[in-house]
N, C-alpha and C positions, 0 to 999 in steps of 0.2 A: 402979969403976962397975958399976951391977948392968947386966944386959940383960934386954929387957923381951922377954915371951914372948911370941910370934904365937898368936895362937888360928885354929886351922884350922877350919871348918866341917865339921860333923858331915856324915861318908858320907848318913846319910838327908835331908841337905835339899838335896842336890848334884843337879844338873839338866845334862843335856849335849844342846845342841841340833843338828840336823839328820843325815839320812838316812845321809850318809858317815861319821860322827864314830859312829853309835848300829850302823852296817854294823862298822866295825871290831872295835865293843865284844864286838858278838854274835861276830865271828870269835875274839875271842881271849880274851875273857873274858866270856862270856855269863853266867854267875853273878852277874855286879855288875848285872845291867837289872833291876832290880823292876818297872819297869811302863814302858808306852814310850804315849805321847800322840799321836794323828794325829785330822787333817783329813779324811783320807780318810773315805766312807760305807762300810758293810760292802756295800751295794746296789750299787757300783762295781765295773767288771772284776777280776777277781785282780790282785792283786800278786805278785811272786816274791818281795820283803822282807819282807809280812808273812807269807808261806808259810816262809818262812826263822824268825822271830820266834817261831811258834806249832810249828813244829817243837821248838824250845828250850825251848818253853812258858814264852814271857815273856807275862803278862799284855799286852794291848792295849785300850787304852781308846780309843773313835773321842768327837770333842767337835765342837761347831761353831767354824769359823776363828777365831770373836771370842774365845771362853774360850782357846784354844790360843797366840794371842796374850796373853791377859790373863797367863796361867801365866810369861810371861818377863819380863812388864812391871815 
């Protein structure tokens, strides 16, 4: 009987959501963030996460909560 191969999803359409899960990434393999999605305004107090982020030079794209939503939908 033959076995039927899993098709894995392509690294660029892979998506990992929230602040702890995207904190680890940056600690230990910051190479794999191409672009990281927030809520937050850039107009809003500093973050230490995105200061962290832009130190690594991961792009950050800031969206309103609806589309950031819409991205997981």
């Amino acid at each position: 009987m033959k076995k039927k191969s899993l098709a894995r999803p392509s690294n660029k359409n892979r998506m990992v959501m929230g602040k702890n899960c995207i904190r680890e990434i940056l600690e230990h393999a910051p190479q794999r963030l191409l672009k990281v999605f927030t809520s937050k305004q850039e107009t809003e107090e500093p973050d230490v996460f995105v200061d962290e982020l832009r130190a690594k030079k991961v792009p950050i794209k800031s969206v309103k909560k609806n589309e950031l939503n819409a991205l997981v939908e």
